[in-house]
SEZAMI-357982 format. One record per atom (N, C-alpha, C): residue in one letter; y, z, x. Coordinates in steps of 0.1 Angstrom, whole numbers, plus 2048, in hexadecimal, padded with zeros to 3 digits. Example, Ala and Ser with C-alpha at 12.3 -4.5 7.8 and 13.67 -1.06 7.14 Angstrom:
// residues 2
A7C784E884A7D384E87BA7DF84E884S7EA847880S7F5847889S80084F881
***
This chain:
// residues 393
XE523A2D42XE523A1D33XE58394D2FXE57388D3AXE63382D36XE58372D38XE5D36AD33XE56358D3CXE5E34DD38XE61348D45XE6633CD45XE5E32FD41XE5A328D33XE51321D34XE51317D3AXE4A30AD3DXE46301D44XE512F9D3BXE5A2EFD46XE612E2D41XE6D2DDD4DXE682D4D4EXE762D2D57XE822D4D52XF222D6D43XF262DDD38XF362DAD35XF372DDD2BXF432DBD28XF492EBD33XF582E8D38XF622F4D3EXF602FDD37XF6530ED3AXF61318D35XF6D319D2AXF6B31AD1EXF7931CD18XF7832CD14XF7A333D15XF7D33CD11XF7534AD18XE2740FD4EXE1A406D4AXE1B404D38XE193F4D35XE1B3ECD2CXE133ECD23XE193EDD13XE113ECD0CXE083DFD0DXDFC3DAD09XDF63CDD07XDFF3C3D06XE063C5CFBXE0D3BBCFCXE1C3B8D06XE203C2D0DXE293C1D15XE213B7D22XE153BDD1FXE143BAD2FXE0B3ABD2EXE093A4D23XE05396D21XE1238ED24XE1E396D1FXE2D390D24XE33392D2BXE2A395D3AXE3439FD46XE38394D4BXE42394D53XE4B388D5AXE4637FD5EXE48370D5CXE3E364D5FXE4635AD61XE4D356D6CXE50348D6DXE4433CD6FXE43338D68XE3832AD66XE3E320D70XE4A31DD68XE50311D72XE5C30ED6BXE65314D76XE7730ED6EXE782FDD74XE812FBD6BXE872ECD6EXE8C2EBD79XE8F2E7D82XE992E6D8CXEAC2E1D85XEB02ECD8CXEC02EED89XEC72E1D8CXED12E0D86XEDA2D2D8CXEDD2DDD97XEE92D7D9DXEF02DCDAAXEFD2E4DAAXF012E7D9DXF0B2EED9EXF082F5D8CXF122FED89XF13306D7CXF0D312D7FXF11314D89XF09328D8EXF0C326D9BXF0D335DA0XF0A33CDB3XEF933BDB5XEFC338DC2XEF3337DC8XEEE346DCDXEE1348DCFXEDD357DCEXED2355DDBXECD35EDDDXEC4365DE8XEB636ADE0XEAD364DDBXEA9369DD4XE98376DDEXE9D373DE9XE9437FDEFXE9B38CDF3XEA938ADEDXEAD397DEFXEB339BDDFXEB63AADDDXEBE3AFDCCXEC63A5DC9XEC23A2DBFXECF398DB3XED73A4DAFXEE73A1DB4XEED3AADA8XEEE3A3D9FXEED3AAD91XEF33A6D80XEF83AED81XF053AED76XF0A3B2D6EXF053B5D5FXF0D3C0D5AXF073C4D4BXF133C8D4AXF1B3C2D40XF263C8D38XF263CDD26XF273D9D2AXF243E0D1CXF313E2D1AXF323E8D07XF3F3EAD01XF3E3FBD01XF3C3FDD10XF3D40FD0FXF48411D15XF5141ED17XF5841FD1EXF65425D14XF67420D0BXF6A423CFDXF6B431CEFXF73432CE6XF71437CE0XF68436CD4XF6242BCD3XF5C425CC4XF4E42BCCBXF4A433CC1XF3943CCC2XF2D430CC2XF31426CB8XF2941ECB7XF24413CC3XF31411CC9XF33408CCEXF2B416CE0XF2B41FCE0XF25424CE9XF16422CE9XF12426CDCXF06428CDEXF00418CE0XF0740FCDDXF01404CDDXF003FFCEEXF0A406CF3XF0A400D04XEFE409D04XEFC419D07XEF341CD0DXEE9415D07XEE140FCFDXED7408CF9XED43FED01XEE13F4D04XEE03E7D09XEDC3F1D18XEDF3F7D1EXEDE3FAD2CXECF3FDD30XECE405D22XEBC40ED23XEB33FCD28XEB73F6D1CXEAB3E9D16XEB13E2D28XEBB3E3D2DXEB63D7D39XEB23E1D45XEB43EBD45XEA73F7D51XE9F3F4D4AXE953F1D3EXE893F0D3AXE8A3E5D41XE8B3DAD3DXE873CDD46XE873CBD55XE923D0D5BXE8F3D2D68XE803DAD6DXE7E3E3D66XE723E9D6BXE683E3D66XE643D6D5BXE5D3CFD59XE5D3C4D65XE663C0D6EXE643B5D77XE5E3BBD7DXE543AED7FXE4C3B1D8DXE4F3A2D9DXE523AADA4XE573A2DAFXE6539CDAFXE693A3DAAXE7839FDABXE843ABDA7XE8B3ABDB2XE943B9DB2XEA43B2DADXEA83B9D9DXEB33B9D99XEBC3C3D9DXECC3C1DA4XED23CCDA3XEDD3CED9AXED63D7D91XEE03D6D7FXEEE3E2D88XEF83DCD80XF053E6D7EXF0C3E4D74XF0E3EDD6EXF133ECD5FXF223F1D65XF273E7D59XF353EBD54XF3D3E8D4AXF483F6D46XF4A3FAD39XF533EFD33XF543E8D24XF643E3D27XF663E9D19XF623F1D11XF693FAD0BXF6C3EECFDXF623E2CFBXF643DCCF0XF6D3D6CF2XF793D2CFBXF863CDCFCXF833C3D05XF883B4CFEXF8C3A9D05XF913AAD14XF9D3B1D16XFA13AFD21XF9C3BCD2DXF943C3D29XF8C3CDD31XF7E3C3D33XF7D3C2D2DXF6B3B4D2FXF743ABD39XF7B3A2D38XF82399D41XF823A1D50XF893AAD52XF8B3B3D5EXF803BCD66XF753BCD59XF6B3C1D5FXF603B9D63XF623A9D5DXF593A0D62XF5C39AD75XF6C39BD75XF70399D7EXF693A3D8DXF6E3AFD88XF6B3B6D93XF5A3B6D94XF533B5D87XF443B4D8BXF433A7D95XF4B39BD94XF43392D9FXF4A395DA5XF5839CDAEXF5B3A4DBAXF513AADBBXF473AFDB5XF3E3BCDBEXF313B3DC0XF303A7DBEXF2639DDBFXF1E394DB2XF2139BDA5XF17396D9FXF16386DA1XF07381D9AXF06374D9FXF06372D8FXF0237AD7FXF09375D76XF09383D6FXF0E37FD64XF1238BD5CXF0D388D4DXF07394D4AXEFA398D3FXF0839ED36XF0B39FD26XF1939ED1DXF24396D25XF2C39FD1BXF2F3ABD12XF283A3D02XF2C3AFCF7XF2A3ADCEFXF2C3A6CE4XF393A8CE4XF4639FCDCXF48395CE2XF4D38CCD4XF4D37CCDAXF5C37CCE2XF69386CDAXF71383CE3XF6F388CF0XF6D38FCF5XF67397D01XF6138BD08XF58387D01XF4D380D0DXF54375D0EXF6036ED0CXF65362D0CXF6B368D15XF74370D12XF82374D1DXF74376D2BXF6837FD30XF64380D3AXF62373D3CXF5B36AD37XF5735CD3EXF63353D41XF6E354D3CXF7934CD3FXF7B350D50XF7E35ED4EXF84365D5DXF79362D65XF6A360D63XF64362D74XF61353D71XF6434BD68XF62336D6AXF60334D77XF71336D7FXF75331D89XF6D335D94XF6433FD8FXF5E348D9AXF4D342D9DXF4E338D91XF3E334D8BXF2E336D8AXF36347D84XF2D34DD7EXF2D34FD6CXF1B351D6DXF18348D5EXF1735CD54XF1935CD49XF1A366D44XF1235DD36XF0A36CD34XEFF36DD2AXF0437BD21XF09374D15XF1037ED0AXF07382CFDXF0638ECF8XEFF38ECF2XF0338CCDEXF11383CE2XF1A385CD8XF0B376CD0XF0E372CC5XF0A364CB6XF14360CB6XF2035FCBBXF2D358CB8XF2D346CC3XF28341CB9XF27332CC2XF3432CCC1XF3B336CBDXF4C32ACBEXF5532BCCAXF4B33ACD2XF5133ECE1XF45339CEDXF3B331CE5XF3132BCF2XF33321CF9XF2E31DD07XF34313D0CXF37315D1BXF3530CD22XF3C314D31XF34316D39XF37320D3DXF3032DD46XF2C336D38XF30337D2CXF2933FD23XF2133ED19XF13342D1CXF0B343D10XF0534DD0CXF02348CFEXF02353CF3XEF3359CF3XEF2367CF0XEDF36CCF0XEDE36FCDEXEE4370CDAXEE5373CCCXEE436DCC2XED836BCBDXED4361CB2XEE135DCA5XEE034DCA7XEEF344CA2XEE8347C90XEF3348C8BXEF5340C7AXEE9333C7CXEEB32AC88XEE331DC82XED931CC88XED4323C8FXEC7326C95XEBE32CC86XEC2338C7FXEBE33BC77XEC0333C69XEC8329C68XEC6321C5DXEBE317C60XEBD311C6AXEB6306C69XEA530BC6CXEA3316C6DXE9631BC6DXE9031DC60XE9C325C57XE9A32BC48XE9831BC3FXEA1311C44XE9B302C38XE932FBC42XE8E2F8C4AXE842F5C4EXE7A2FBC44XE78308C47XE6930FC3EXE6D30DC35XE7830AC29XE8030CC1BXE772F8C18XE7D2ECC21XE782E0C1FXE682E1C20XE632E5C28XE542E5C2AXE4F2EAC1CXE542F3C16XE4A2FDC0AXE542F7C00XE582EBBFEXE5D2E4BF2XE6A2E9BECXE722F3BF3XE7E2F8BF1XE8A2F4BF9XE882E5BFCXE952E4C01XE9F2DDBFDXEA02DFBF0XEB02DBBE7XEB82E6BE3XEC42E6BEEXEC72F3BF1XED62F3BEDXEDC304BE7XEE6304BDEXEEA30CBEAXEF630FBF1XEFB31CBF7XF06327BF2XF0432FBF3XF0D338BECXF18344BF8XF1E33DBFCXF29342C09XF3234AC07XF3B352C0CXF4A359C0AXF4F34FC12XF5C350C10XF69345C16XF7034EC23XF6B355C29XF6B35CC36XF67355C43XF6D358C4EXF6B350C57XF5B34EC57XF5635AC59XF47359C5BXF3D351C4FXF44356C44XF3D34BC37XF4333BC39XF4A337C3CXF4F32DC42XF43321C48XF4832FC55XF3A32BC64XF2B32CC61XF26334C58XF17334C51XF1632BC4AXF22325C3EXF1E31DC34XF1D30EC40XF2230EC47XF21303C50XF13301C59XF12309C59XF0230DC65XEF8304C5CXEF5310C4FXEEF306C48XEF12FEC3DXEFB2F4C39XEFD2E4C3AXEF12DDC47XEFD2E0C53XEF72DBC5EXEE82DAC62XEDF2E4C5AXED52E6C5EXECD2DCC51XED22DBC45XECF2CFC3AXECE2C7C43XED72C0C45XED62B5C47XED22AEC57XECD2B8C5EXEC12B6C69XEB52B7C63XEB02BDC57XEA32BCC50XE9E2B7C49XE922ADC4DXE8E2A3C41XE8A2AEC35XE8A2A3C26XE882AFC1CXE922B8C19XE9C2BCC1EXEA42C2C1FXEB72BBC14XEB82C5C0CXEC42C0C05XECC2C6BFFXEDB2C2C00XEE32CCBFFXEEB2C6BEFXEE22D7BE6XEEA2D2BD5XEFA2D8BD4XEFC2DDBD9XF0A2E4BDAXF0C2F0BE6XF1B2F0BE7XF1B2FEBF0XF24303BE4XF27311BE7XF3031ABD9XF36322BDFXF42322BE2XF4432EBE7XF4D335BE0XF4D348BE4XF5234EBDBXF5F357BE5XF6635FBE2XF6E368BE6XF66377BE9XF6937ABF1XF65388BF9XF67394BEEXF5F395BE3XF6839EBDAXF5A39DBCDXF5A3A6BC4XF513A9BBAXF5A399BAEXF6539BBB0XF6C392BA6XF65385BA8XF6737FBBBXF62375BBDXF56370BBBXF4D37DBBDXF3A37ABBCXF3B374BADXF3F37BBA3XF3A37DB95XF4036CB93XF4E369B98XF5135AB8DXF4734EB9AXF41351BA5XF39344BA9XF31348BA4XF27352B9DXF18352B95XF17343B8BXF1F340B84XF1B331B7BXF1C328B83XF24327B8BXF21319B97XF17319BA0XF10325BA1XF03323BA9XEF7325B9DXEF6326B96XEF0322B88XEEF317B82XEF8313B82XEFB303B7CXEF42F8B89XEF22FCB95XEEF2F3BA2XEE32F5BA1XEDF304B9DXECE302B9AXEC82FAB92XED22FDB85XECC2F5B79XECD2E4B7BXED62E2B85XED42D4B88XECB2CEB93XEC52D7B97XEBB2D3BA3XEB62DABAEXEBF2E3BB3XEBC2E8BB5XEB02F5BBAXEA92F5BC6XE9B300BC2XE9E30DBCCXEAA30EBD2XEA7317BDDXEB6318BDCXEC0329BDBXEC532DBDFXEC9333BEDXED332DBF6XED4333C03XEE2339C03XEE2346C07XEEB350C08XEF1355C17XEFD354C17XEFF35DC23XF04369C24XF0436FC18XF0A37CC18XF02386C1DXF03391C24XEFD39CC2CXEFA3A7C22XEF03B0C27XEEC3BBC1BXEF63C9C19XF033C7C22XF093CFC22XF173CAC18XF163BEC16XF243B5C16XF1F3B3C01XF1C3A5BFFXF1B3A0BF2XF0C3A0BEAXF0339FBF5XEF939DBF5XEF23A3BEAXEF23B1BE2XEEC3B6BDBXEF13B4BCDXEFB3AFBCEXF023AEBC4XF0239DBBBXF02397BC6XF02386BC6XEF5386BBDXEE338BBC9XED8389BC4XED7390BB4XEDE398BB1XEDF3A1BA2XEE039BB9CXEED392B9AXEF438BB8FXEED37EB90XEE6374B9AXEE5369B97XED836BB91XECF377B93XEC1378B8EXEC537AB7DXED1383B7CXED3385B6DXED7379B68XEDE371B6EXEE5361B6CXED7356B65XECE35AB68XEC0353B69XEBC349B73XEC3350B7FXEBC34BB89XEB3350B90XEA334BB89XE9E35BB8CXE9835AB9CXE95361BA5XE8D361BAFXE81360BB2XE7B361BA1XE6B35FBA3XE6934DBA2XE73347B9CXE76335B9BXE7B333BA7XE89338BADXE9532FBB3XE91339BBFXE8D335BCDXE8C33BBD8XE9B33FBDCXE9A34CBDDXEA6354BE1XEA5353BF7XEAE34DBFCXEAD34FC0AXEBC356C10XEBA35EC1BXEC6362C21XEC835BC32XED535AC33XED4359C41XED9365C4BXED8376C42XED537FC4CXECA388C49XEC4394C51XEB939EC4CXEBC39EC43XEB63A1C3BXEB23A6C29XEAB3AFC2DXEA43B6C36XE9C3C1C3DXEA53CFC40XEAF3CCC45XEBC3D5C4BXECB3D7C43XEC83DFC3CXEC03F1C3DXEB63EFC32XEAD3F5C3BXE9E3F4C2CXEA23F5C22XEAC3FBC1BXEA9400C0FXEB13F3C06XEB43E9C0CXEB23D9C08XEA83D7BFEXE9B3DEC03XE8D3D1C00XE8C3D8BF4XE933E4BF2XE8F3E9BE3XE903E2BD5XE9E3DBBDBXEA73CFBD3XEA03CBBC9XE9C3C9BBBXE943C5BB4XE983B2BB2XEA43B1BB4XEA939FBB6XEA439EBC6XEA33A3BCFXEA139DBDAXE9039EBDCXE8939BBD5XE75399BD8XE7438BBD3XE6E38ABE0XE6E37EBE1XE76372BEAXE8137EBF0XE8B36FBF6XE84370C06XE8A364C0AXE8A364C1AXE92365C24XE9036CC29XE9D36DC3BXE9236AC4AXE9C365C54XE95365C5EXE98374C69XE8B377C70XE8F382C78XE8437AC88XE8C381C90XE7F384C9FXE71384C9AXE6837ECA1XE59383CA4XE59392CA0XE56399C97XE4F3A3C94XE493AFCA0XE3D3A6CA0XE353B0CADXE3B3B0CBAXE423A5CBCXE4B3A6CC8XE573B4CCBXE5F3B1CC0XE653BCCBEXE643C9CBEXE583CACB4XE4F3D8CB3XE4F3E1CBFXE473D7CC6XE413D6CD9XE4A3DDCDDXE543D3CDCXE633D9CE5XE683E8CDFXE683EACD1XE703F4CCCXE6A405CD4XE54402CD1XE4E40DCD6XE5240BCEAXE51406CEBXE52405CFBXE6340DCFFXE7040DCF5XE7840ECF8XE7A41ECF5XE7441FCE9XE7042FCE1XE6D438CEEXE62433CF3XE5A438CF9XE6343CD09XE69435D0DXE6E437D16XE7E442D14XE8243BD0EXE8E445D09XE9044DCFCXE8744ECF7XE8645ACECXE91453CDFXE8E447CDFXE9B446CD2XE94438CCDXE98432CC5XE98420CC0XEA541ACC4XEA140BCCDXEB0407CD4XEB5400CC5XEC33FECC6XED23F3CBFXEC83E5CBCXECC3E2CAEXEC53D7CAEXEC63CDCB1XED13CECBDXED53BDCC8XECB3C4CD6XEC93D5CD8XEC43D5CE4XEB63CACEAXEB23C6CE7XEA83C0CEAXEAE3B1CF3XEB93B0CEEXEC33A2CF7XEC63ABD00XEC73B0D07XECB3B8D12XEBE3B4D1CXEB33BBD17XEA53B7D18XEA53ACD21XEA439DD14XEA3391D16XEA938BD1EXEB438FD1FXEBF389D2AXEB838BD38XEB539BD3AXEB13A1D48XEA339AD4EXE9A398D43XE8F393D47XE9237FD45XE9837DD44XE96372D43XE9E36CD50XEA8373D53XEB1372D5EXEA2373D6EXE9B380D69XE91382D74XE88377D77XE84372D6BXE79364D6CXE7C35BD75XE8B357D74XE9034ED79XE95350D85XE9335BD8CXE96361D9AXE8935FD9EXE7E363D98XE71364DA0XE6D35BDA4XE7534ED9AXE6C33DDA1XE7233DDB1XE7D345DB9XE81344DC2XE8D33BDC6XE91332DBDXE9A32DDC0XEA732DDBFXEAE328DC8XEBD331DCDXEC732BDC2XEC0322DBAXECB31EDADXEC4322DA3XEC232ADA2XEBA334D98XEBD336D8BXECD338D8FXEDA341D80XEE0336D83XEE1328D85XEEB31DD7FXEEC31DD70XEEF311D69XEEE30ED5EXEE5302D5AXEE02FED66XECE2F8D63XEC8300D62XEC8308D6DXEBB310D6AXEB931BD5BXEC231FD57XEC6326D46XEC331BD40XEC5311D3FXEC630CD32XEB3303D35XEAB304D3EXE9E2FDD3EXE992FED30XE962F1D2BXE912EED21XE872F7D19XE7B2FCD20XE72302D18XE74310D15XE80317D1CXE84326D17XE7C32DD1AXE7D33CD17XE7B345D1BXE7234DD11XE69358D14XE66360D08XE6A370D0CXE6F376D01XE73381D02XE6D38DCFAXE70398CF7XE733A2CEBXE7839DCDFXE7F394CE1XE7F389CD2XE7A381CD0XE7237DCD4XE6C372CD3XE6F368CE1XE6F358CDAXE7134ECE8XE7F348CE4XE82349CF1XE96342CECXE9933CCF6XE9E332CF6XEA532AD03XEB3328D01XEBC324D09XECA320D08XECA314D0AXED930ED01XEDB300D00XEE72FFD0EXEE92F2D0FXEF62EFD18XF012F2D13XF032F1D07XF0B2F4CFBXF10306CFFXF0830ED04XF0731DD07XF03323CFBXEFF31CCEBXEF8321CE5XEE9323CE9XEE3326CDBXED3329CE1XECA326CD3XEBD321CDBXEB531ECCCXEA9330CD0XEA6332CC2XE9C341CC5XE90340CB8XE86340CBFXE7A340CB6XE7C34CCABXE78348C9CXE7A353C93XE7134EC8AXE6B35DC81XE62361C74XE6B35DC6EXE63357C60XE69355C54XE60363C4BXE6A36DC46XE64379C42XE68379C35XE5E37FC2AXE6137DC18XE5E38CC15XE67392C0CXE6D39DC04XE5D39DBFAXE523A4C01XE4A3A5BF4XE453B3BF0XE453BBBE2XE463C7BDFXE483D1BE3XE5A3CCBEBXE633D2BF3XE5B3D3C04XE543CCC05XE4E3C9C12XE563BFC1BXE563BCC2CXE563B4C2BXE4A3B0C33XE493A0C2CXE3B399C30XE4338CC3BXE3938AC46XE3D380C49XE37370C43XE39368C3CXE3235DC3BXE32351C42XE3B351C4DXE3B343C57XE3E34CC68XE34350C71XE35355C78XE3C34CC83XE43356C8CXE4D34EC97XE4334CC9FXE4A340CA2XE43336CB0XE4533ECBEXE3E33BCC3XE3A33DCD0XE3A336CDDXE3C32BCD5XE4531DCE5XE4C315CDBXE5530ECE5XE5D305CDEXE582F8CD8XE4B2FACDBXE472EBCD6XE402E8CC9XE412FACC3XE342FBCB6XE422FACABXE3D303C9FXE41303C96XE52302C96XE592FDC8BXE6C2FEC8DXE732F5C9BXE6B2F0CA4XE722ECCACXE6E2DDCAD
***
């Protein structure tokens, strides 16, 4: 389910549906590895991996999310074809220094890399402890402030998805852009994503950022400063508040504000989809968020239904990704397989989310839809690419 497309670090700090089976495992042609940044493997006999889930624990949530992650990489294993992974999961119970101790004893028991943990502290403390051991760990944490090393991230970044959302925002004449942040670490690190992503895009311009306080007090007094940015030039509102957090409340007041949505493109930098009952929003038709390939997803979700009687976690699919993409790069046969050349090969991978490659950086760039809120639908209007060489990239 997986392909390596055709193309030739800093110290660690811290049976198929149609469509499965057009994407069954395909190494084309990896790059050749430098010479070091991974173990050297056997690839005609079992790879062990590692899978470190946050089970083990009392948090319910955090259980069912391991069993998910575990289900989605047995799916993938039984999607390889010619190549035998030997998965062993282990718990660290969501805790930094249980992920550290469990990464350890996974490469005592052989792994050659390790698939999480979840959390960014977690996956820092495991890649710190097995560095010395130089093995590379694939986390399924978005936190690019812990990537780097031996550790990279599977978890689509803040600026992966901003610089996707004003790319389409400059192409369709919306990219004079106001942002509307909390002063939170994470509104911080979003409102920075996309700046950063302004100003890598032609057409692209930044009328103000605004930021507010985490609080109904704070939404209500930035409403005239992101009003006033419109009225000065402004065509496109970009938001990073979540549909659980400010979000409904923000798009309310600035639509009453006379900012309306059907003039000033409303965009987010999370789902606006999750939890449906978002799209009901009468202020949010019309805005834009980025998500995964659609039908890709889909694919994955029925294939995973089907097998285990449930819908996986909406990170399971990086569990997935990780497994098969890890397999691609075993199949080419080469004993530097899991370095950090061979992960980071330029043309990436395609998955259940679409196509994603890793940077040296241990971030990652990931093909994504540009999807629009229309009569409480969502529609896709800029569909995700499918190699790194088409659209966004």
């Amino acid at each position: 389910m997986f392909a390596v497309f055709r193309n030739a670090r800093k110290t660690a700090r811290r049976t198929l549906p149609p469509l499965f089976a057009a994407l069954s495992l395909s190494a084309l042609a990896a790059c050749v590895p430098g010479p070091s940044g991974g173990p050297s493997i056997n690839t005609s006999r079992p790879v062990p991996v590692a899978l470190l889930v946050p089970g083990g624990g009392e948090n319910a949530g955090d259980i069912i999310l391991a069993q998910s992650l575990q289900n989605a990489a047995r799916l993938a294993i039984a999607d390889l074809e010619g190549v035998n992974i030997e998965l062993r999961v282990y718990n660290t119970a969501g805790d930094a220094t249980q992920a550290a101790n469990q990464a350890v004893e996974a490469v005592n028991d052989g792994a050659k890399i390790i698939l999480g943990p979840v959390y960014s502290a977690s996956a820092n403390a495991a890649a710190v402890a097995v560095a010395p051991r130089g093995v590379n760990v694939l986390s399924f944490s978005n936190n690019t402030q812990v990537a780097g090393g031996n550790l990279f991230i599977l978890g689509t970044t803040f600026q992966n998805t901003a610089e996707r959302l004003i790319g389409h925002a400059a192409a369709q004449g919306k990219g004079d852009v106001v942002i509307a942040h909390d002063t939170s670490v994470a509104g911080n690190l979003a409102r920075d994503a996309i700046q950063n992503a302004i100003l890598r895009t032609p057409g692209a311009n930044l009328t103000a950022a605004v930021p507010y306080e985490r609080s109904q007090q704070g939404v209500i007094q930035a409403i005239p400063q992101v009003r006033s940015a419109v009225a000065g030039g402004a065509s496109s509102v970009f938001m990073t508040a979540n549909t659980e957090g400010a979000l409904p409340l923000l798009t309310q007041l600035l639509d009453e504000a006379g900012v309306e949505p059907t003039e000033t493109q409303y965009i987010g930098l999370t789902r606006w989809d999750v939890p449906p009952q978002t799209l009901e929003l009468p202020s949010v038709q019309g805005g834009w968020f980025a998500k995964p390939d659609p039908a890709l997803t889909q694919a994955f979700s029925s294939r995973y239904s089907a097998a285990y009687g449930a819908t996986p976690h909406p990170i399971g699919g990086l569990a997935y990704d990780g497994i098969a993409a890890i397999g691609a790069l075993v199949q080419a046969g080469n004993s530097d397989a899991l370095t950090a050349g061979a992960l980071t090969q330029g043309a990436g991978f395609q998955g259940v989310t679409g196509i994603f490659r890793l940077r040296a950086d241990g971030t990652n760039e990931r093909g994504l839809a540009v999807a629009q809120i229309q009569d409480k639908q969502v529609v896709i209007v800029d569909p995700a690419p499918r190699s790194f060489a088409g659209n966004g990239f």
